[in-house]
C-alpha positions as MATLAB code, in Angstrom:
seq = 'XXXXXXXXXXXXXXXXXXXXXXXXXXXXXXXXXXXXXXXXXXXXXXXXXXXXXXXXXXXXXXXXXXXXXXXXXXXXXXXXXXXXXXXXXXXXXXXXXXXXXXXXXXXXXXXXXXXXXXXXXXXXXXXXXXXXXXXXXXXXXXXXXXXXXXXXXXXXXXXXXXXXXXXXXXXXXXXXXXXXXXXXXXXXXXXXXXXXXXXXXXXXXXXXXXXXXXXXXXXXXXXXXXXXXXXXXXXXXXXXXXXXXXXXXXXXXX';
ca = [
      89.655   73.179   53.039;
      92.059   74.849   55.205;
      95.910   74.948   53.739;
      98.419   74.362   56.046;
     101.960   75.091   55.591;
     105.447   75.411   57.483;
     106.439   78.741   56.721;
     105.429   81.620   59.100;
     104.926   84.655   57.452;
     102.042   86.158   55.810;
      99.473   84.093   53.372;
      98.996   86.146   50.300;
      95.506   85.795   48.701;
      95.643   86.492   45.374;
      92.583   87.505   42.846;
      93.181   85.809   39.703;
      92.150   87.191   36.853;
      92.777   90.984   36.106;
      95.713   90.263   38.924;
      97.695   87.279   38.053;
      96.432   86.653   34.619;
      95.299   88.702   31.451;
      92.283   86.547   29.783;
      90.781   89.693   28.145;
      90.860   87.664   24.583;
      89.543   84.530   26.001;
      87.148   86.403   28.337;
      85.287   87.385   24.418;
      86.802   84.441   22.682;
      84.513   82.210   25.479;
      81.572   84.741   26.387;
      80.808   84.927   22.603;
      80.526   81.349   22.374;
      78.554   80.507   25.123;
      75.813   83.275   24.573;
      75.660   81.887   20.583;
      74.859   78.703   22.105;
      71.958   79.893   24.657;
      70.827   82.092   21.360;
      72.101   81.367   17.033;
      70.057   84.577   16.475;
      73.274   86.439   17.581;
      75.476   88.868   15.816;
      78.562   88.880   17.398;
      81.922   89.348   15.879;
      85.252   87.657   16.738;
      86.964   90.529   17.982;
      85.571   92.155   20.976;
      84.077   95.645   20.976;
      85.598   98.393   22.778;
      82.598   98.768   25.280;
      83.485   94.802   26.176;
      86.742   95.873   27.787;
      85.371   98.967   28.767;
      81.947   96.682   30.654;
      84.825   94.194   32.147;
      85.713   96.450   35.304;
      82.292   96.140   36.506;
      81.625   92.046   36.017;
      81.828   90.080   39.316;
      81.483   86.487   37.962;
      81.874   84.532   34.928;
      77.999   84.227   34.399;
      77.431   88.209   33.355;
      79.899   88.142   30.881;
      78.011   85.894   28.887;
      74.906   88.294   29.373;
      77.316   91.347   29.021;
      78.093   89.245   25.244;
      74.845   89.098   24.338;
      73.539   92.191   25.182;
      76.445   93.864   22.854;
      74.649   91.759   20.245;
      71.389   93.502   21.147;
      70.513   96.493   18.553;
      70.281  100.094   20.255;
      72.275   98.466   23.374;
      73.731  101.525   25.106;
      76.982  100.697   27.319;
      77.219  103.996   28.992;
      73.665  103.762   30.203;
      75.587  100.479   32.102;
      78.089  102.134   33.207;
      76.076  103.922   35.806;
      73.803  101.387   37.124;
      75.052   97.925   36.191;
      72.821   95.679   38.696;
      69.910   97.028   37.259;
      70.978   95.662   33.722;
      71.885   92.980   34.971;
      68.089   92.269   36.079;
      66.541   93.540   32.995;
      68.533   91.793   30.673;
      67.713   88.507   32.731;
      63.974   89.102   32.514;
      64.115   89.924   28.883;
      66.395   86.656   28.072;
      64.473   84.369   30.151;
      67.999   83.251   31.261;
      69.143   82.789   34.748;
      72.742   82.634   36.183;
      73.286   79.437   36.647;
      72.385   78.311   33.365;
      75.138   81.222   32.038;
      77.563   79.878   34.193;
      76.877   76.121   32.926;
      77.148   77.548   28.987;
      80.623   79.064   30.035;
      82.167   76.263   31.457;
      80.787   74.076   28.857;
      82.603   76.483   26.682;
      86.085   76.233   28.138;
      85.815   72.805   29.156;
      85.379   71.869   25.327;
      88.416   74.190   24.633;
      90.799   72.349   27.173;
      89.808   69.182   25.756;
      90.294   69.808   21.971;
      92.938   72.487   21.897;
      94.495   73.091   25.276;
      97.119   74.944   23.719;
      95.149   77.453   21.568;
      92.950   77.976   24.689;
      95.837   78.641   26.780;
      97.385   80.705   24.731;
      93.934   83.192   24.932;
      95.838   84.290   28.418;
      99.186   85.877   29.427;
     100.844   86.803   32.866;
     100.983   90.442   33.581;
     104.453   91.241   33.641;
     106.426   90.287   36.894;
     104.188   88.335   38.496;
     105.674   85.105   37.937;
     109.193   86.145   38.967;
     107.506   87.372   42.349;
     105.525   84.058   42.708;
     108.605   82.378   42.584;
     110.459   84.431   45.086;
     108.105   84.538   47.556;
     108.758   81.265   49.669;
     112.166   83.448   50.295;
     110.699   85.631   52.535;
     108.712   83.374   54.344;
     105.618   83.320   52.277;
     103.156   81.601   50.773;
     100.327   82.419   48.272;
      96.859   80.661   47.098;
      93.946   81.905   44.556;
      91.018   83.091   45.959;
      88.676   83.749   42.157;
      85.585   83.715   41.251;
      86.231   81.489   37.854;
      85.901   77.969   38.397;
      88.628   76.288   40.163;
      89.677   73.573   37.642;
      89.659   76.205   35.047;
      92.688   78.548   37.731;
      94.571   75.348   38.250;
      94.746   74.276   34.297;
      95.823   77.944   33.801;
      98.354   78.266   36.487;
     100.025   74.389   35.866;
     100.636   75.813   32.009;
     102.352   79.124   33.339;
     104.484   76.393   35.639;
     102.656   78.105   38.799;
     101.906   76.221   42.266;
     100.219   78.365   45.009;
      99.168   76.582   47.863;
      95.513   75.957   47.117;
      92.694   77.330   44.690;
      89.525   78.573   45.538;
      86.906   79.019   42.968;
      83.537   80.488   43.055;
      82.326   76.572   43.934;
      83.994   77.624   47.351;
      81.537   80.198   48.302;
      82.116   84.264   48.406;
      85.565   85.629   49.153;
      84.603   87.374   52.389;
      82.988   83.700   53.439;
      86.148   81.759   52.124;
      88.665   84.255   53.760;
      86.855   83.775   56.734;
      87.704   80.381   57.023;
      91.566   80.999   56.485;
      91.435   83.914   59.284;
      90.736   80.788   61.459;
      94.053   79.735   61.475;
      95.612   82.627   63.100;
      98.001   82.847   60.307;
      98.273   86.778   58.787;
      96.291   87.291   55.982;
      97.352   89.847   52.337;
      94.389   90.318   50.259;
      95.352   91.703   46.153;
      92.164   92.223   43.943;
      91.374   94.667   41.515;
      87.834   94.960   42.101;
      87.434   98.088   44.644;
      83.972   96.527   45.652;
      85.408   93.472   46.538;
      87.945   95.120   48.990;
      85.235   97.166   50.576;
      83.569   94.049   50.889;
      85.743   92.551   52.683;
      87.176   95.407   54.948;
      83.231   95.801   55.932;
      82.871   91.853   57.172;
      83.378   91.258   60.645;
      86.177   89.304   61.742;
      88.591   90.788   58.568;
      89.418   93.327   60.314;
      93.191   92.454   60.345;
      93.382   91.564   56.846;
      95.796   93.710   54.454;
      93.772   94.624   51.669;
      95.507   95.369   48.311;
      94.361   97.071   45.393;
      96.655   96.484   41.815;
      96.881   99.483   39.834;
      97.843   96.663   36.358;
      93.808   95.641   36.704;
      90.836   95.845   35.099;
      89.995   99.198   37.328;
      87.449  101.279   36.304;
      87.056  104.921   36.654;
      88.367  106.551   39.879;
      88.617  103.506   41.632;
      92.574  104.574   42.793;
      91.329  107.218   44.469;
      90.557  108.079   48.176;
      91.278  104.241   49.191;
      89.397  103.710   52.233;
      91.872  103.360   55.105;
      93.049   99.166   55.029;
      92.862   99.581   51.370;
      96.563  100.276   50.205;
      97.096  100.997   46.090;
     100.017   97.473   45.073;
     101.784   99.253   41.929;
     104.209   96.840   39.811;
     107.106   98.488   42.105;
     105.970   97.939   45.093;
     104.875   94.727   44.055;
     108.797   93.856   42.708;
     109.857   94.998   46.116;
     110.124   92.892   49.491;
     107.184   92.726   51.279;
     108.044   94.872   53.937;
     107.686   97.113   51.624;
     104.461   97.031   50.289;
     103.298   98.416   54.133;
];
């Protein structure tokens, strides 16, 4: 479970989606379909609606976007109302559906697991690099570096994603892996300093508040899928990764 590797500097652990990749249009495209197949009754469109994007900051795993999908297909539904208490919507909207999350996460991955197999290249098309990231990737083992994906998609979905951008990182961890705190926990074992880049805030916290990650360098991106005020007043271990500083050596990102 644990990489191992030659090189001596720091492990970068990077989020994937929202840090490495921009799925917004397959994040819909895949959402819309799953929650049509859990319910026909739907009326969902093939573009997404604004308050999709505007929802996306606040999803954790792949299972509430389906429920985020269907709720936009609910009449009346109010995203602002959401905005401000999101794990309570989360509950209702389970109770109401009679759904639970695994069965959301099963109708997702059903969903792009179909995709892959009839059209991999329509399906992978649905997501695009944010700019630079690939050149950095690449440039990385120069400094003495290497990187792995720490997301909360499933893992064979991160790998067929990152083999058609021509990517390699060290190893993939997907939500089948357990949490991030529990999974970084396991590479602090091997002594070896750890970089953290996310764009979920909550997730940094997260992690800066589990014992034994104390010495982990925790990165927020500004390119994410932030949300409101989440650049500002960074808890101290919580430094803002801008595409400059990201472009620059990693000396300087301290």
């Amino acid at each position: 479970m644990t990489p191992a590797s030659p090189r001596s500097g720091p492990l970068l652990v990077f989020d994937f989606d929202g840090v490495l990749v921009d799925g917004m249009a397959e994040y819909w495209w895949s959402a819309r379909r799953a929650a049509l197949e859990l319910d026909p009754e739907l009326s969902l469109g093939d573009q997404a609606p604004p308050a999709f994007a505007q929802l996306r900051p606040l999803i954790h795993h792949g299972w509430e976007m389906v429920l985020v999908a269907a709720e936009l297909g609910r009449p009346g539904f109010d995203p602002q109302a959401v905005l401000g208490a999101y794990e309570l919507f989360l509950s209702a909207a389970i109770g109401r559906r009679g759904w639970d999350p695994a069965r959301l996460q099963a109708a997702l991955e059903q969903v792009r697991r179909l995709a892959i197999a009839t059209d991999r290249g329509a399906w992978l098309a649905l997501h695009h690099l944010f700019p630079g990231v690939a050149e950095r990737l690449h440039a990385l083992a120069e400094e003495g570096a290497d990187w792995l994906v720490l997301t909360t998609k499933g893992a064979d979905f991160a790998r067929e994603l990152l083999a058609g951008f021509g990517l390699q990182p060290l190893e993939v961890f997907g939500h089948e892996q357990g949490s991030k705190p529990e999974v970084l926990l396991r590479l602090a074992a091997t002594g070896r300093p750890l970089w953290f880049i996310e764009d979920r805030r909550a997730t940094l916290e997260a992690v800066r508040a589990t014992a034994g990650l104390e010495r982990v360098r925790c990165f927020l991106v500004s390119w994410g899928y932030l949300g409101p005020g989440d650049r500002e007043g960074l808890p101290a271990g919580i430094g803002l990764l801008e595409s400059e500083r990201l472009a620059a050596p990693l000396a300087g990102w301290l």
